[in-house]
GUZATOR-192533 format. One record per residue (C-alpha): x, y, z; residue in three letters. Coordinates in steps of 0.5 Angstrom, whole numbers, padded with zeros to 4 digits, always signed. Example, Ala and Ser with C-alpha at 12.3 -4.5 7.8 and 13.67 -1.06 7.14 Angstrom:
2
+0025-0009+0016ALA+0027-0002+0014SER
This chain:
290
+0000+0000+0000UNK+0003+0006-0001UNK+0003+0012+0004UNK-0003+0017+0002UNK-0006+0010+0001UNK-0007+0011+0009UNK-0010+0017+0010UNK-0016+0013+0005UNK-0017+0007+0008UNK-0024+0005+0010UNK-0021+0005+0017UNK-0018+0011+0017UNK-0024+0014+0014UNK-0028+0010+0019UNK-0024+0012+0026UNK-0024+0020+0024UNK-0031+0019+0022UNK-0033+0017+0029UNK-0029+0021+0032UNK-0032+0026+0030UNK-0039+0026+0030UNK-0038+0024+0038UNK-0034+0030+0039UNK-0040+0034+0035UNK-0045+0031+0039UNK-0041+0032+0046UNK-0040+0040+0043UNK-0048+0040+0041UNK-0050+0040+0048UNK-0044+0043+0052UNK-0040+0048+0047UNK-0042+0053+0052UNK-0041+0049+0059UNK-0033+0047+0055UNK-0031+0054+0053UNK-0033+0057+0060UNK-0028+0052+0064UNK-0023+0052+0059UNK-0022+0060+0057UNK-0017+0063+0059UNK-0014+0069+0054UNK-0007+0069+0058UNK-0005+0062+0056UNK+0002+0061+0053UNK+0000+0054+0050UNK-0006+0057+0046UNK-0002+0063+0044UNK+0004+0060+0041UNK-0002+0055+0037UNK-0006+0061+0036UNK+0000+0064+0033UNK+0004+0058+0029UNK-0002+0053+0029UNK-0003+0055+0022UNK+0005+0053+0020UNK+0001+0046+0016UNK-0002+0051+0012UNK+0004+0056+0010UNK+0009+0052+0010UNK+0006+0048+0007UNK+0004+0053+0001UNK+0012+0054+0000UNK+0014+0047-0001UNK+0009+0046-0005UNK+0012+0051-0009UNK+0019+0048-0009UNK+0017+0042-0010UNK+0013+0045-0017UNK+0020+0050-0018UNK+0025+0043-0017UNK+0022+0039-0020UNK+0026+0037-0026UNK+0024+0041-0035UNK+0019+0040-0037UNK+0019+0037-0045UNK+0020+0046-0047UNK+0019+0053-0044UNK+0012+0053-0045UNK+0011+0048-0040UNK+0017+0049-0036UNK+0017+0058-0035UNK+0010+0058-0031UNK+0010+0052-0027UNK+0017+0056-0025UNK+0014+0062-0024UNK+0008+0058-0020UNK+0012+0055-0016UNK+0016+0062-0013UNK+0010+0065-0012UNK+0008+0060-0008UNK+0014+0060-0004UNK+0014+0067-0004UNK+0006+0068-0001UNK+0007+0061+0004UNK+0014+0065+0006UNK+0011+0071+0008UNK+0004+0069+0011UNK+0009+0065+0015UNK+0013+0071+0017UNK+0008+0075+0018UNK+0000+0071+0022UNK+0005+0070+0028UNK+0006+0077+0029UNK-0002+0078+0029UNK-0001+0074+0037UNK+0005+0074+0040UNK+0008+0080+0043UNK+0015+0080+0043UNK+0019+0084+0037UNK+0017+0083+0031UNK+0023+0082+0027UNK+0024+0076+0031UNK+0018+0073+0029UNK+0020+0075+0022UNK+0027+0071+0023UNK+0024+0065+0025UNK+0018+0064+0020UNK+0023+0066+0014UNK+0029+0061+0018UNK+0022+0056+0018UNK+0020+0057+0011UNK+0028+0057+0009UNK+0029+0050+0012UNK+0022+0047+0008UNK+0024+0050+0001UNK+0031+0047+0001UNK+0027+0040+0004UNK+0023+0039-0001UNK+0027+0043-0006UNK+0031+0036-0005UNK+0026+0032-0006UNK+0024+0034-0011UNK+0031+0033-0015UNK+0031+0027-0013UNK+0023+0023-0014UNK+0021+0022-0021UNK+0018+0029-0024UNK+0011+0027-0025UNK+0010+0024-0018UNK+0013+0031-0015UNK+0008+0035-0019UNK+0002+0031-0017UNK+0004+0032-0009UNK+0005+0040-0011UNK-0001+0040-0013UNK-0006+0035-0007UNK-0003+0040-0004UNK-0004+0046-0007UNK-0011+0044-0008UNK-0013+0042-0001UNK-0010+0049+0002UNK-0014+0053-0002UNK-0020+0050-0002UNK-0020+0048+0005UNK-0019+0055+0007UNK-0024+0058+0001UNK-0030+0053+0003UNK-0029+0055+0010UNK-0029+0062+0010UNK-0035+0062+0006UNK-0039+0058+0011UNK-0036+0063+0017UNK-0037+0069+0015UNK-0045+0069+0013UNK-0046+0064+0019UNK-0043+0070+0023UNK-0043+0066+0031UNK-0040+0069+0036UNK-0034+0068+0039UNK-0033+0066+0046UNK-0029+0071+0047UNK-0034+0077+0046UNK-0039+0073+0050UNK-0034+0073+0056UNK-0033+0080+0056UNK-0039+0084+0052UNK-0046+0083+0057UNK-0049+0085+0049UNK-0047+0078+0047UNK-0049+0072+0048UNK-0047+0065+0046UNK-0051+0061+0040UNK-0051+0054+0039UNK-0049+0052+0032UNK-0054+0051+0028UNK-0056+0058+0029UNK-0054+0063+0024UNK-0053+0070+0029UNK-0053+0074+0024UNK-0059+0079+0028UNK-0054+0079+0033UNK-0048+0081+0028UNK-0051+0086+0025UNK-0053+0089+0032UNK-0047+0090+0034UNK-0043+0091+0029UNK-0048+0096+0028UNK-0045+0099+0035UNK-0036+0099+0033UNK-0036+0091+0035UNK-0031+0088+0030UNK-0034+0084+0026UNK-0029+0078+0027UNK-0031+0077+0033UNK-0037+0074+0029UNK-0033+0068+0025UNK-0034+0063+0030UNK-0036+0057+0026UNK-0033+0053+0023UNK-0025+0054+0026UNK-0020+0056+0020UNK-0014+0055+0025UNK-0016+0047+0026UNK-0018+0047+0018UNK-0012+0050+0017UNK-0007+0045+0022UNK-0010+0039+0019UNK-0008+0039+0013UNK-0002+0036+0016UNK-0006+0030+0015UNK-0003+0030+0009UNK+0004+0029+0013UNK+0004+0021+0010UNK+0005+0023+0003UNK+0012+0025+0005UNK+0014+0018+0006UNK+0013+0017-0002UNK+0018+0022-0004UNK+0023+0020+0003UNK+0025+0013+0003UNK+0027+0013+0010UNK+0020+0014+0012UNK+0018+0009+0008UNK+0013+0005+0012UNK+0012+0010+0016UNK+0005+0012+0013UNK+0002+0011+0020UNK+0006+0015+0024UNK+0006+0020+0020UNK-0002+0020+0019UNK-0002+0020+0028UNK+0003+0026+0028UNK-0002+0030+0023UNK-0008+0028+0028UNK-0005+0030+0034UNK-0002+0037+0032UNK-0009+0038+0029UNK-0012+0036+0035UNK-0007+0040+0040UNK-0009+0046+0036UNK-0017+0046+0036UNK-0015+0045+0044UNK-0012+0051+0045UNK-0017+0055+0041UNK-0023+0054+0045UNK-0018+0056+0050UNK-0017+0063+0047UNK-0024+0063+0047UNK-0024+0063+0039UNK-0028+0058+0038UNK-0033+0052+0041UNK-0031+0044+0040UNK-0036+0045+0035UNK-0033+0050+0031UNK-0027+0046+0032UNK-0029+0039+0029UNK-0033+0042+0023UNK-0027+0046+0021UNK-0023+0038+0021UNK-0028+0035+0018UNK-0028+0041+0012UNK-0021+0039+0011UNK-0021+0032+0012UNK-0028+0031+0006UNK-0023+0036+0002UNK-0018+0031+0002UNK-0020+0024+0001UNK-0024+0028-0005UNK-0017+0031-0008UNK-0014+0025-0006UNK-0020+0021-0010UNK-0019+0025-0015UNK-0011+0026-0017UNK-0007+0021-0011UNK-0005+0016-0017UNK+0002+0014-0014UNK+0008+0014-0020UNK+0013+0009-0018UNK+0020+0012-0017UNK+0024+0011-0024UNK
C-alpha cells in the first residue's frame, strides 16, 4: 500500500469519521459549559498555536512551490516557465504568511518572529526542493498539486461557511454582556448585525467553523512525504497520527482563547478531511519511482 493510501483506507475514514460526530454530539449539548472552563485568554499553550497552529497550511504552500519549481524540465519552455514562476509565488506567499500571521498574537518584536518564519520557511523549501530532485517528476508535481489544492479549497469553503453563519465568538461572549452564546446550528446574523452596527469588529462573528483547526489539519496529509522520502517508507501511519495529534493540539488551544466552541473546531476538521479524500480521490494515483 503506498503511503497516502492510509489516509483513504476504509478504517481510517471509519475511525476519524466516528471521532468526529462523538465530538459534534458532545459539543452540540456542551459548547457552552466547555468553553467556560477552559478560557482563558492569557494561556502560553493556546497563544504559541494560535500564533503558529497555522504553520500546516503556510509552510505547506511553500513546499508545494518548491516541489513545483524543483521538479526537474518540462518537454519545452511553455511547460517549464509557468510552473517555475507558480512554484516561486507560492514559496513566496507561503514564506511570507509564515513571517507574518504570528506577528497577529505574539507580543515579542516583530523581527524576530520574522526571522523565525523566514528561518522555517528556508528549511522547508530547501527539504522539498531536495525531494523534488530526487523523485521522479510527475510524482513531485502530482503531490505539489494535492497540496495546492487541499489548502486552498479547505480555506476558501470554510470562510464561506463562517463568515454569513456569523457565530460569535467565546471570546466576546465572556467579555461584552450584549453578547451572548448561540448554538451551532443557529445562524447569528441578527446579532451580528446589531453589534457591528455599534463598533464591534466583525471577526468577533467567524466563530463556526474553526480555520485554525482546518488549517492545522492539512498535516493530514503528512503521509504522503513518505512517498518521496525512502527513509520514511513504511512510516505512512506514524505520520498519519502526528498530523491528527497537531491538529487535535490545535483545535484544544482555540477553544481555550475563546475563539471557537468544540463544535466549530470539528466541523473545521471534518471541512479539511472531506477535502482531502476527495482530491485524494481525484488526483493521488502514485507513480513509481524510476
Amino acid at each position: 500500500m503506498h503511503s497516502g493510501s492510509i489516509i483513504t483506507a476504509k478504517k481510517t475514514k471509519l475511525t476519524v469519521i466516528t471521532v468526529l460526530l462523538a465530538l459534534m454530539m458532545i459539543g452540540s449539548f456542551a459548547d457552552y459549559a466547555i468553553s467556560c472552563s477552559l478560557f482563558n485568554l492569557n494561556n502560553p499553550f493556546g497563544i504559541f498555536l494560535a500564533a503558529y497552529g497555522e504553520y500546516p497550511a503556510t509552510l505547506g504552500l511553500a513546499a508545494s512551490g518548491s516541489l513545483l519549481a524543483f521538479s526537474g524540465r518540462g518537454k519545452s519552455a511553455l511547460n517549464t516557465v509557468p510552473r517555475i514562476l507558480v512554484g516561486i509565488v507560492l514559496m513566496l506567499f507561503g514564506t511570507f504568511m509564515a513571517c507574518f500571521m504570528p506577528t497577529i498574537y505574539l507580543s515579542m518584536e516583530p523581527v524576530i518572529v520574522y526571522a523565525i518564519g523566514f528561518a522555517l520557511s528556508i528549511v522547508v523549501i530547501l527539504l522539498s526542493r531536495r525531494l523534488a530532485i530526487l523523485n521522479d517528476p510527475a510524482k513531485v508535481r502530482r503531490i505539489a498539486l494535492i497540496l495546492i489544492l487541499v489548502i486552498f479549497a479547505e480555506m476558501i469553503l470554510v470562510n464561506l461557511i463562517k463568515i454569513p453563519w456569523g457565530r460569535a465568538r467565546m471570546r466576546l461572549v465572556a467579555t461584552d454582556s450584549r453578547a451572548y452564546f448561540m448554538p451551532w446550528w443557529q445562524v447569528g446574523g441578527s446579532l451580528k448585525h446589531e453589534l457591528t452596527a455599534l463598533g464591534v469588529a466583525s471577526e468577533e462573528f467567524k466563530s463556526f467553523p474553526s480555520g485554525h483547526t482546518a488549517n492545522a489539519a492539512v498535516l493530514l496529509l503528512l503521509p504522503l512525504l513518505a512517498d518521496l522520502e525512502p527513509k520514511l517508507k513504511g512510516k505512512g501511519k506514524t505520520l498519519l497520527i502526528i498530523g491528527a495529534v497537531w491538529a487535535a493540539l490545535v483545535a484544544f488551544s482555540r477553544i481555550i482563547m475563546g475563539a471557537h466552541y468544540l463544535s466549530d473546531t470539528v466541523v473545521g476538521c471534518t471541512v479539511n478531511y472531506l477535502v482531502i479524500l476527495i482530491i485524494l480521490k481525484l488526483l493521488y494515483h502514485p507513480v513509481e519511482t524510476r
